[in-house]
N, C-alpha and C positions, 0 to 999 in steps of 0.2 A: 615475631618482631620484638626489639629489645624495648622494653618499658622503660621510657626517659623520666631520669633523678627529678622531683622539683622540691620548694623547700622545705623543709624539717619544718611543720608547727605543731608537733606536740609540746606542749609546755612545760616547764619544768616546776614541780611541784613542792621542793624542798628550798628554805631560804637561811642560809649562813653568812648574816649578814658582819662585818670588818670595814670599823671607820678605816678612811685615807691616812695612808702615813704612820703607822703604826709602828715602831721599834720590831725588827725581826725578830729581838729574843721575846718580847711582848706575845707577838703572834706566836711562837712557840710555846708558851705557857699558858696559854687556856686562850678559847672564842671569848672575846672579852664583852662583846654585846648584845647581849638576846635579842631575839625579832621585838616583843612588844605585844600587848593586846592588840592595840590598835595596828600598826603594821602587819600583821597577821591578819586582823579582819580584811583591810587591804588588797593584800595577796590574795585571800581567795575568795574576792569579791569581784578584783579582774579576772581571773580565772574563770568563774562562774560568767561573769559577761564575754570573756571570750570564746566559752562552750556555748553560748547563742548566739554569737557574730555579733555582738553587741562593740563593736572593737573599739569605738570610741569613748563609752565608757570603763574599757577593760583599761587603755590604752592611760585614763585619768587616773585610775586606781591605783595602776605602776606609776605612774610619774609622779604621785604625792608621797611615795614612799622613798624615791630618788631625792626629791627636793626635800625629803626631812632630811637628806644626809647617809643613807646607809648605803652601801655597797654591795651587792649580790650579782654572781654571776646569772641565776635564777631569774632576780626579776630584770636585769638587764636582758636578759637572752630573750623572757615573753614580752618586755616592752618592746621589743624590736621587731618582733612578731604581730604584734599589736598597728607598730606603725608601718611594716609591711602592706598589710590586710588595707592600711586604708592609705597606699599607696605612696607614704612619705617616703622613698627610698634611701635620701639621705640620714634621717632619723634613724632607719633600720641598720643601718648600715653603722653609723656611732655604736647604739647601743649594743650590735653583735660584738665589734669591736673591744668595748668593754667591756663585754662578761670574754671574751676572748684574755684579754687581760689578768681576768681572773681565774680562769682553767683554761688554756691553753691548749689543752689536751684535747678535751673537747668537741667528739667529731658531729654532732649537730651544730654547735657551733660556728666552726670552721667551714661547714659544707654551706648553710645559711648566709656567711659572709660570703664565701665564693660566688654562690647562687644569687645574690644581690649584685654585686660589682656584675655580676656580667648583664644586669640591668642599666648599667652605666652607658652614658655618652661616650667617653675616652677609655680606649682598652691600649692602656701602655705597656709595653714588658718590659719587666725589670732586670736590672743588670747583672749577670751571670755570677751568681756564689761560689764562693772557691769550696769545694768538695768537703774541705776539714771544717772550715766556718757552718756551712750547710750540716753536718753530722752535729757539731756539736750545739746548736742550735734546735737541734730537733731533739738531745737528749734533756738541756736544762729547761725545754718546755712540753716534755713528756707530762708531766704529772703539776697539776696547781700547787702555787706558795702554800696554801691550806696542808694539801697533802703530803710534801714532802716535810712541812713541821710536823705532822703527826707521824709520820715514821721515824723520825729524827728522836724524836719522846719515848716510843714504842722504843726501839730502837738502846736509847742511851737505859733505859730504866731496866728492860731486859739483859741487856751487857753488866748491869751493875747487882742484880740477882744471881746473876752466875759465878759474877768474881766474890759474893758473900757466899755461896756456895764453896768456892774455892777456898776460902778461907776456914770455913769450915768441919769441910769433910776430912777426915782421915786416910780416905784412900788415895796412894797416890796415883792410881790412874786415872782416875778422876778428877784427882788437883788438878795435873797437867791439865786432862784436856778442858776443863771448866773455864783454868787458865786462858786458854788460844781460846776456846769458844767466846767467852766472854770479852777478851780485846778485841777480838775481832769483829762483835755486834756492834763495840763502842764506835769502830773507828769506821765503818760502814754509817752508822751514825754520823759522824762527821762529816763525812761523804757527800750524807742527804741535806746535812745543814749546807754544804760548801754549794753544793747545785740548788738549793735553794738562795743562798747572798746572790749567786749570780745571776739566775732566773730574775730576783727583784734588779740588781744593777742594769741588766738588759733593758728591762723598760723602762727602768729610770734614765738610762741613755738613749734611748729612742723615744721621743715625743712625736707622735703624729695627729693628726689633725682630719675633717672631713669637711669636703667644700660646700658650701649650704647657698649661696648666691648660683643662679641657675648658668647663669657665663659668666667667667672672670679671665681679664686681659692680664697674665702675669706682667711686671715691671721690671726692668734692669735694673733699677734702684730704686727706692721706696719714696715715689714724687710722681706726680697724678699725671705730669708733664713727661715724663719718662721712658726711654725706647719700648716698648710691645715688641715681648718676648715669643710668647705662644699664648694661646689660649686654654681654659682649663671650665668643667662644665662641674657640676652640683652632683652628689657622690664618691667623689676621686676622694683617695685618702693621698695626702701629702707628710713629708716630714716636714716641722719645723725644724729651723736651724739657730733662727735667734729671731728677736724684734728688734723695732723703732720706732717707737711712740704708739701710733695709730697703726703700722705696720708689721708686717709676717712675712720672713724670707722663708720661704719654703722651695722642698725638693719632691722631683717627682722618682718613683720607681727607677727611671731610666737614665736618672742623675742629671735629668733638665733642671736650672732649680731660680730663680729670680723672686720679686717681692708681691706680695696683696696684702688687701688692706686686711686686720683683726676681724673685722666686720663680717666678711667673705667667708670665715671658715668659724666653724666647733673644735675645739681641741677634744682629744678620743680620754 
């Protein structure tokens, strides 16, 4: 009998943490913000409560390290784990989200959020990807913003030792091929910065959101009095599309898309 998948909770033990919004050529020049004493103790002070099922305090330990501000795909990925264990599904599902965000790649990740959604009330399917968008979508999110800067680096500094080589050496079979070796790590280089701009453009054009109100009556238009579209339950990830005042036009996987209130959802 085939032994059925459940979710990934080994935790991730390593934290590389990156304020929001950071200039790509920034991120490409060095991790600009160490963990911390203190954020460190943190980390493996959840950890440690989450290796005695202690989830609730594991669950404190990550969340004070979010509310300082930092970003890690690590501790978003065991906060979600965290609120997993003690049943928040919406919570889990955010925070997979956003270490999703931040490694992409990421098949504990990805399997976790899968394995969560299908804890959901509403199981929508989404609207068929045209084959070329579907490929190219699966290449610029192969590898995290992180790591394709660090090939990009790797990358441009090794292209630039070879063409000093070129420069140097006497032989000419050597020049040549130093030559092509060397443009060619450069522009491979280039390569990884370009699927990196677009990697971040992507989610910078996709905004989505998780529904945290346990039912919510979508609106035709953002007024309390307003025709009732469908309904929509606590977990569903939605895209925003824009606001209005108090309100959130959002869309679902299936291109249903009408308004709720800000209140209703977390943005991812």
């Amino acid at each position: 009998m085939k032994k059925q998948k459940t979710l990934s909770m080994k935790l991730k033990t390593r934290y590389n943490p990156f304020k929001h919004g950071l200039y790509l050529l920034l991120l490409l020049a060095l991790p600009l913000f160490s963990f911390g004493d203190t954020n460190s103790a943190l980390f493996e002070r959840g950890n440690t409560a989450y290796a005695k099922a202690q989830y609730q305090q594991a669950q404190k330990a990550y969340q004070q390290i979010v509310d300082a501000g930092y970003q890690s795909a690590a501790v978003y990925y065991n906060l979600g784990n965290a609120y997993y264990k003690l049943g928040d599904i919406p919570s889990a599902i955010l925070y997979y989200e956003k270490a999703h965000k931040l490694t992409p790649g990421d098949e504990d990740i990805n399997f976790n959020i899968y394995f969560s959604n299908s804890k959901t009330s509403d199981k929508v399917e989404p609207e068929p990807e045209f084959f070329a968008t579907k490929w190219w979508h699966s290449i610029i999110l192969f590898f995290s913003l992180n790591a394709l800067a660090a090939f990009s680096i790797l990358l441009f500094l090794l292209g630039s030792l070879v063409l000093i080589w070129y420069l140097f050496t006497n032989s000419s079979g050597i020049k040549r091929a130093s030559f092509y070796l060397g443009s060619l790590l450069i522009v491979v280089g280039f390569l990884f910065l370009f699927v990196a701009n677009r990697q971040l453009s992507y989610f910078n054009g996709h905004h989505q959101a998780i529904i945290f109100s346990s039912s919510v009556t979508v609106k035709s238009t953002p007024d309390n009095n307003a025709k009732p579209l469908f309904v929509v339950h606590e977990g569903t990830k939605v895209s925003v599309l824009q606001t209005n005042d108090n309100w959130i036009e959002v869309a679902l996987p299936n291109g249903s898309a009408g308004w709720i209130t800000l209140a209703d959802v977390k943005e991812i």
